[in-house]
Structure formats: C-alpha cells, structure tokens
N, C-alpha and C positions, 0 to 999 in steps of 0.2 A: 563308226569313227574312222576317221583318215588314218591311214597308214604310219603318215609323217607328225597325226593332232598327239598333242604333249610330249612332244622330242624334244622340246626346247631346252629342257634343264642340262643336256650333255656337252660335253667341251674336252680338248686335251687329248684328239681322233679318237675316241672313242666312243660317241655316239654322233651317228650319220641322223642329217638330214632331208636332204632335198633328193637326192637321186641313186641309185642301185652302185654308181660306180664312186658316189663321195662315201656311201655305205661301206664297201669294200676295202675304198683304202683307208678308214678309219679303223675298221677291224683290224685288219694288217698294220698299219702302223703303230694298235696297242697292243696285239701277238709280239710284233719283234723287238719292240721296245723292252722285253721280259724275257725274251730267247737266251741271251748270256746270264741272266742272274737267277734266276731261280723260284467232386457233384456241383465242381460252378457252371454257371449257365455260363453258354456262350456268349455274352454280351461281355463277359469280363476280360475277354480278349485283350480290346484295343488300349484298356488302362495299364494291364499289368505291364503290358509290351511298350506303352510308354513309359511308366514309370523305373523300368528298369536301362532305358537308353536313354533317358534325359542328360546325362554329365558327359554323352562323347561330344569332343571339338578336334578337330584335326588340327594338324601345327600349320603354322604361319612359317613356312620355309623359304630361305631367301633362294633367289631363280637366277641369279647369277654366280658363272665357275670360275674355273683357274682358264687363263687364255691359251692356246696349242702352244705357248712358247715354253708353258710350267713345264710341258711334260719331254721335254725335249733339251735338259742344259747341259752344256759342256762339259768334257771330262775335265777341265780346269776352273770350273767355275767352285764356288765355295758353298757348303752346304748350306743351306737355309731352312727357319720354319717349315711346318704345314701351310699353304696359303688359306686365306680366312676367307669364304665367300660371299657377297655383297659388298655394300658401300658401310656397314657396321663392322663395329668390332666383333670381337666373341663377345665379350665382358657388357656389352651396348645391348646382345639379341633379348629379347623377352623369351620366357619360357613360354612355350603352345600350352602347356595342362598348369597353366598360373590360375589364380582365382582370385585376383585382383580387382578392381573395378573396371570399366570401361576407360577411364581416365587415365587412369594407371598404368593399364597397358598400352593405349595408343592407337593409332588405326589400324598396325602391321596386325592386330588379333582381333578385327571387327569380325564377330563372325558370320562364314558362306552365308549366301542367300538361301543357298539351298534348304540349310539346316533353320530354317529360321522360318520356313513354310509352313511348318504344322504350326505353330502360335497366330502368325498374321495374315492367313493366304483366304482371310474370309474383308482383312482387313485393308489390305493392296492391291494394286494392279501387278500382277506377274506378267513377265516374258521368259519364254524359251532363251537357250542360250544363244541361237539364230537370229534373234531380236523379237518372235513374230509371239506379239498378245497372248497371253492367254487367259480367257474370259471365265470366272469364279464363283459368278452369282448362283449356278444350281450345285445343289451338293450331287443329283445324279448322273452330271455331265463329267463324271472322270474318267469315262469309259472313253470316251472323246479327246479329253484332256492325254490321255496314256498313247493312243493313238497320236497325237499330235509329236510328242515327244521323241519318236520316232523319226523328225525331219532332218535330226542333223545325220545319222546313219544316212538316211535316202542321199544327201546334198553331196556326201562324201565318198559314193558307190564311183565317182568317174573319177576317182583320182588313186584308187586302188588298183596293183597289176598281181593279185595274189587274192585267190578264192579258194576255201576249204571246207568242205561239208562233211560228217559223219552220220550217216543214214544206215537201214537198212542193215538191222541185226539179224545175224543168223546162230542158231545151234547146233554146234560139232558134238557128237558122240563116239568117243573113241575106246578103244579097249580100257585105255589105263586113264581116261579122263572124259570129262565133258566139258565143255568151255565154250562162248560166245564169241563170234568174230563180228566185226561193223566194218562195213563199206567207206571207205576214204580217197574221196572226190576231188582233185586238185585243179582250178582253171586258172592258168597264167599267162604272161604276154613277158616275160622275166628274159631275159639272155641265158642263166644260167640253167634256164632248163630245156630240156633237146624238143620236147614236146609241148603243143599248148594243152593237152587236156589230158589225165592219170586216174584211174582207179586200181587201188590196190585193197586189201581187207588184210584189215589188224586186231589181232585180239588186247587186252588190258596190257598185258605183261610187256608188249611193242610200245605202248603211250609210255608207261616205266621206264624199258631200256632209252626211248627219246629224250626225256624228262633228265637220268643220270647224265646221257651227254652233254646235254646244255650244262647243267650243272657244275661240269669237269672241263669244258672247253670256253665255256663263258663264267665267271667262277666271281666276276663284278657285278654281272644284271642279276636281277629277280625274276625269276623263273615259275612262274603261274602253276599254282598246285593242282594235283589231279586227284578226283573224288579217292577217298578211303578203297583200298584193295579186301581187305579182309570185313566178313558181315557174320554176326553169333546165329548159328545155325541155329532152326528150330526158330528163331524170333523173324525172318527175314529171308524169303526165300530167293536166292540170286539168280534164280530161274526164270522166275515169274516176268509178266509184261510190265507190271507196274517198273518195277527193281532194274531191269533191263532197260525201259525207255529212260528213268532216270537217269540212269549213267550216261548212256547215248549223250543226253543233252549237257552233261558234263565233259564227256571227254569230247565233246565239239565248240563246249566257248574254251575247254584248253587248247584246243589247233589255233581257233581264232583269235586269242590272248598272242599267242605266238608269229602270226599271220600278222595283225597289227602293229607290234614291235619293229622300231628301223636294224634292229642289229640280231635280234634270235632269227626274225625271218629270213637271215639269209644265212643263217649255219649249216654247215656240207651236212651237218647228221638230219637237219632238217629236212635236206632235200634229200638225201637217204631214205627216208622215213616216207615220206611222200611220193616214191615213183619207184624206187625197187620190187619188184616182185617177189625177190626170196630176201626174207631180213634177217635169216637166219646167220647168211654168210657173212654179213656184216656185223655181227652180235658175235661170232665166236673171231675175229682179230682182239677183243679185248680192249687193253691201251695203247694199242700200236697208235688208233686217231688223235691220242689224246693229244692238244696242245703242250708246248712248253712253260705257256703262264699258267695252266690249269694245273699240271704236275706240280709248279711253285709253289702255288697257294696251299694244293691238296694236300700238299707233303711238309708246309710251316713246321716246323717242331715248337712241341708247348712249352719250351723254355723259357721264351717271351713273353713279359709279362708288361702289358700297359700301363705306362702309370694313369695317365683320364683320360678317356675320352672328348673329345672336344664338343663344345655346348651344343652345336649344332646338331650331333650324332646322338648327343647324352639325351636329345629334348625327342628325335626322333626313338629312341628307344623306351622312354616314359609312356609316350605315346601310342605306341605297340602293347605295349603292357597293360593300359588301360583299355584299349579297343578291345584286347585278346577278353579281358574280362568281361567287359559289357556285353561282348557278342555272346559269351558261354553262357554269362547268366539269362538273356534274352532268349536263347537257345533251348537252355531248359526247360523255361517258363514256356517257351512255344509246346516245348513235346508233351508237357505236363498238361496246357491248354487241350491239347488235341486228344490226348488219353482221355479227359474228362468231357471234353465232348463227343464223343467215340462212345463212353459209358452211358453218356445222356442219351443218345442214339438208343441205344438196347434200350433204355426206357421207354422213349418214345414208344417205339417198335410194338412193345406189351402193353402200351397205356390207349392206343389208338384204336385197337381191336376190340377192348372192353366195352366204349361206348355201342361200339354195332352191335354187341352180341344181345346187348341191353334192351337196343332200340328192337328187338328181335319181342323181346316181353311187352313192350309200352309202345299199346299201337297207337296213342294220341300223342306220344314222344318219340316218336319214331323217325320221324323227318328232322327233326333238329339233332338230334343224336347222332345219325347217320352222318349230316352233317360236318358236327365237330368229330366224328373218325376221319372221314376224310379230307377234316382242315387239319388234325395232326399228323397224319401222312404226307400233308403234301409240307409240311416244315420235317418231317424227316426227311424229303429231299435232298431239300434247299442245304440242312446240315451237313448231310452227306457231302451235297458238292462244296462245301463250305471247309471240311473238313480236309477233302481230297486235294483244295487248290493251296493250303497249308501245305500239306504235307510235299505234292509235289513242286511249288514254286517256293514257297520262302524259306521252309528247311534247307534247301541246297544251297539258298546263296547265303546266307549265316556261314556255312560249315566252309564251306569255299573262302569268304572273307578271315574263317577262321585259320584255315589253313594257309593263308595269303600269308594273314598275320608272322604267323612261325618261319615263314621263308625267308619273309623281308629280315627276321630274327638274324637267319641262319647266315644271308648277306652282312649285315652289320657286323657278326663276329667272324667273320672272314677277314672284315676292312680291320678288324681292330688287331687283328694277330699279325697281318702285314705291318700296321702300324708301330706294332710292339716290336717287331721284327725289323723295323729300319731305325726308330728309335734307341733299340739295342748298337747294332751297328754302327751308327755317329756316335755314339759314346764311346765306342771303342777305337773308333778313330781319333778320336779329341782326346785319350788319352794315352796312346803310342803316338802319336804325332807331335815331330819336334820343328823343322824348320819347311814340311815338305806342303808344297804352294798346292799338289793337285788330292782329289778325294777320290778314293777309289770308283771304278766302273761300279760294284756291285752293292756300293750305297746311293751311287744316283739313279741307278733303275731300280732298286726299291723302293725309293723314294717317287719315281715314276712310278711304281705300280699302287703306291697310295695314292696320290694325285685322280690317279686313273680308278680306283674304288671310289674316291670319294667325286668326281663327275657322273659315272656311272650310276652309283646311289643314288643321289640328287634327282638324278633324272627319271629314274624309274620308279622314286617315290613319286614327285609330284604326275608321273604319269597314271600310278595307281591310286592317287587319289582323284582324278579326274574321271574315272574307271569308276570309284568306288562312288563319287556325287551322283553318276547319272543311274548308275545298276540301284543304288540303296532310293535316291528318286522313283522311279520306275518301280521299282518293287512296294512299296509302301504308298506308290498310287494303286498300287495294282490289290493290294491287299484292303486297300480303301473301298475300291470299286466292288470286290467278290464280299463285302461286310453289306455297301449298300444294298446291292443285289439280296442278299440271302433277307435283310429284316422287310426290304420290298415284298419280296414274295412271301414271307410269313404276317405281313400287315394285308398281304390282299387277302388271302386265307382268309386271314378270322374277321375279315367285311365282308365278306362273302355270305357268311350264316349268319351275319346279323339279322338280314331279311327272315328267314327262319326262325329265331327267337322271338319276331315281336307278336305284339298278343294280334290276331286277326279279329277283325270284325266279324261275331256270330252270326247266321244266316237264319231269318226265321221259318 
C-alpha cells in the first residue's frame, strides 16, 4: 500500500499528504498550534466462523473535514460550534450498526463489496481494487486468486521512500535474564536521515518504549498495536521457533503499519528507533522529548465531563464495540476449533496404526488394510498443516484487529476529554463575560486541539478500515485456499485404496 493511499480523510495541518516537507509542516503547525495551551470434525470450521461474524458492517463515515482555516481563528473572532463534517447534518447522518432496510437507510450504508463476496463471488464477476478481473469459476484457483491480490502492494513499491524489515532473531543469555533480539533493517531515500541504509537489533521491550512515544508525542493518530508481551508459562514457550517467528512477523507489520502512515513515519522517536545504536541513551532522558500537545492531552484532568458525544464519534464507537465482540467471539470459536482438531489429531495418530497391525493377521486383508493405514496418515498430515496455518496465520490477525479495536478506543476518549475540556471552558467564558468582544487564547486552541482530534480521527479511521478490507480479504482467501487444499488431499487419499477394495477377478 502507498505511503500516501487513505490519507485523504486529514485536514486542519495535520495530516500531510503528497510530500515529506507538506508532511512536516503539518506536524509543526498542529505541535504549535497547542504549545501555549495545554470432538467436532474439522469440516465444522468454516460454519462456526461464519456464523459468528455474519452481523459485522463497518460505518459509512463521511470523508470530508473541517478546512485549514477551522484550525487557525483569531484571537478576536467569536467562539463557535464543533464544525459537522460532510455535506449532512448530524441529526441527517444514519447510524453504520442501524438494521433498517436497504431503503431506509439509503445508499450512504450499501454495503463494501468486499463483505459481500462470501454470498455472491460464485454469483458475479469480481475486480481487484486495480480494476484487473478476477476470474471465479474454479473453487481451486484461490491459491491464484490470493496471489493476485497482491498487485496493488507491487503497483505502489515506486512510490514508497521508507523500507523496514524485522528478520533474523537471535538468543541473548545473560546472568540475570534471557531475551530475544531481531534485526531491524531500514532502506530510505528520506532527507531526514544521514544514511540510506541502517541495521540495528531491538529486543520487545524497544518496539514498547517506540509504541509509548508515539502515543505521548502524537496523542491524535491511532497508533498500531504490538503483539501481547506477557505469555502463561508452562502453556507457551517464548523460546521456542514457533512463538519466536510469530512475534517476528508481528512486530514487522508494526514497523510497517508505522512506515505507511504520512505523519507517525516521520516522528524524531521513530527515526530514533530506527538508526541509533545504543537506545538505551535515549530511553533514560524520559519526558524531556515529550511534545507540548502530548503533555496537554496526557495531563487533561478528569473534571471534565462530556455532555454527548457527537453522532459521528457516538456511531464510531458502537461500531468498535461491536467489532471488539465479534472478533472475541470468532476468536474463541477458532481456539476451540483448533483444540479439537489437535484432539482429533491424537486420534488419528492411534486409529491409523490399528489397521496395519491388523493387516499383520489377515493375509488375504492385508493390502487393503495397509492401505486405509496409510490413507489415515496421510489425512493426519494434511490436519496437521491445517491446523498449523490456523494457528500461525489467522490467530494473529484477530488478536491484532483485536487490539486495533482497543486503541482506536483509547484515541476516541482522548478526543472526548479535550472536548469536554473546551466545552467546559466556553461556558465559563459565556458566563464571566460582560461586554468583552475578544475569547480567550486558551479556549481557541482548545478548540484547535479538537478540531485537530477530530481530522486526525477521521482519517485514521477510514485508513484502518481500508487496512482492515484488504488484510481480513486476504486472510479469509487464504484460509479458503489452506480448507480447499487439506479436503483435496484427504479426497485423493481415500480414491487411492479404492482400487484396493474392489473385488478382483479370481484367477483359475
């Protein structure tokens, strides 16, 4: 995905679009703007897992902001509303999680294409989002189909100047600990960095200190969650290669979550993170880097108290809440999935070996017997790998979207304690104020720092959900393709010893 693809929702400098140095002074001009103020078989898989995700819809959110002039008004000018984004009212938007008719809600809630491929994708002609066909008539060709889907990454590699890889785990053993470090691979063409190419190695606890910063110095944008730190000993060994490569491939779509973004990827802790050698020196200044809006926000006092949220924010947050659930329970139902096919497994395992032992006694049953042992081993294979591309591909990105979920949370009530916090403050203006024309400085950049939460929002919702159509696409072909594969290969199996069972013509 481009660099610059789903930036569009920002506005009010603070989300850059086209180039490094509109990038920059969008950052800076929303920093200063805030500086003065403050036992089932496996085939049961693919039902359970739809039926528990049938009710998600994502919101229909309007893609137009407030213009750079919101975030910029005169110390004399007079306080005004929250500006309402689109060509609707509030009171005009529809809610995204309505369950109205088609009719009723209108086109603004037709829903994605995307989501609408597992009912009709046997029943229309599909296109990539590129425009380029894609052709439906075999159900085995998804392997094809997943590969394809990969063309818009490819189309958008030349317009990228920021590349980051996480490879190449290694095991420290120390007196008073043991811990993992991973290689982190930086190739840019960027001004702000001295070198086009960096290798440095970071362990977990490094992606965490990166992760707070943004947090503290971008304190607007949604900040891409990193796998779980803590794992229940004795169930999970954090050692092992499975456990290891896991993570690997986690804490590398969080670089490149970061890497993509017009405004995280260009944070000083980012490029800190990226090309210092000792990050130790930079971990003990503390809050010395912290921004001034970031201290603002961080430090809101909970005296303020919203009176509502605005439809727009109330419909995004229905919407989190329903996702969060769907994913958990989907989540479950997968682990539960994979436990009892993992139990099946151990059956297998004892059930396959009985025939042979059999065919050991009955020498005229002896070839067919052999046989079906060895057509039940080769379906514990297939399970096996059935089981492994569960556990290592679609586990993670649940838990990732689940954790998305919580962040994007933890953004929204940010926006709402500013809100509550300049809301406060015009009222306390409106009532000490007797004949005086102008409004204080530190309710108009409050009100700029709302402004500038709710562009910022906007934008990094619909950018994660543009995130979330093509990963939850892709993964759900992909779990399509590793279902077709496995009952292929357990359909060739048991045609295999057909020939075996049938009666042969006696020989006189």
């Amino acid at each position: 995905m481009s660099l610059w693809k789903g930036a569009g929702g920002g506005a009010g400098g603070c989300c850059a679009r086209s180039s490094s140095s509109v990038v920059a002074a969008a950052a800076a001009s929303c920093a200063s703007s805030d500086r003065g103020g403050g036992g089932q078989a496996p085939a049961a898989a693919p039902q359970l897992l739809a039926e528990a995700a049938r009710p998600l819809l994502p919101p229909s959110l309007p893609r137009s902001l407030p213009g750079p002039g919101a975030m910029s008004g005169g110390a004399a000018s007079a306080p005004k509303p929250l500006p309402s984004s689109g060509p609707k009212s509030l009171r005009e938007m529809p809610h995204p999680l309505a369950t109205s008719s088609s009719e009723e809600m209108g086109p603004a809630l037709t829903p994605s294409p995307d989501l609408l491929l597992p009912r009709s994708i046997a029943d229309k002609d599909l296109s990539l989002p590129n425009g380029t066909p894609v052709d439906t008539s075999s159900p085995a060709s998804s392997s094809s189909l997943l590969n394809r889907l990969q063309l818009d990454d490819d189309l958008d590699v030349e317009t990228r100047d920021l590349f980051v890889t996480v490879d190449d785990p290694k095991k420290h053993v120390c007196t008073m600990e043991t811990y993992i470090t991973y290689r982190v691979t930086t190739k840019t063409t960027r001004a702000e960095f001295d070198l086009p190419e960096y290798s440095v190695r970071r362990r977990y606890q490094d992606f965490d200190w990166l992760r707070n910063k943004l947090e503290e110095s971008q304190p607007t944008h949604l900040i891409p969650p990193l796998p779980e730190k803590f794992v229940v000993k004795g169930v999970v060994d954090r050692f092992s290669e499975e456990f290891v490569e896991t993570r690997r491939k986690a804490l590398d779509k969080f670089l490149k979550r970061i890497t993509d973004h017009p405004v995280l990827s260009f944070n000083e802790h980012f490029n800190v993170f990226l090309t210092a050698k000792d990050l130790n020196a930079y971990k003990k200044q503390g809050m010395a880097l912290l921004s001034k809006m970031g201290e603002s926000v961080k430090y809101v006092t909970g005296g303020y108290k919203l009176r509502s949220r605005p439809l727009e924010f109330a419909a995004i947050g229905d919407y989190l809440d329903t996702f969060s659930l769907k994913l958990g329970t989907i989540d479950r139902i997968a682990q539960r999935i994979i436990k009892e096919q993992l139990e099946y497994l151990v059956e297998l395992r004892e059930y396959g070996p009985v025939y042979s032992t059999w065919g050991g006694l009955e020498v005229e049953l002896s070839e067919p017997l052999e046989g079906v042992s060895a057509c039940i081993g080769n379906c514990c294979t297939a399970l096996e790998e059935l089981s492994e591309d569960m556990t290592e591909d679609f586990l993670p990105v649940l838990r990732e979207y689940i954790l998305y979920a919580e962040s994007m949370k933890n953004v929204l009530k940010k926006r709402d304690q500013v809100q509550a916090e300049y809301e406060a403050k015009l009222e306390a203006v409106a009532l000490k104020r007797e004949d005086r024309p102008k409004v204080p400085a530190d309710v108009e950049k409050c009100q700029d720092r709302v402004e500038c939460f709710n562009a910022d929002l906007k934008a990094d919702m619909e950018r994660w959900q543009n995130n979330k159509r093509q990963d939850f696409r892709q993964l759900l072909m992909g779990m399509a393709d590793k279902n077709i594969q496995y009952y292929e290969k357990c359909l060739t199996a048991w045609e295999s010893i057909i020939p075996l069972l049938q009666d042969k013509p006696e020989t006189k």
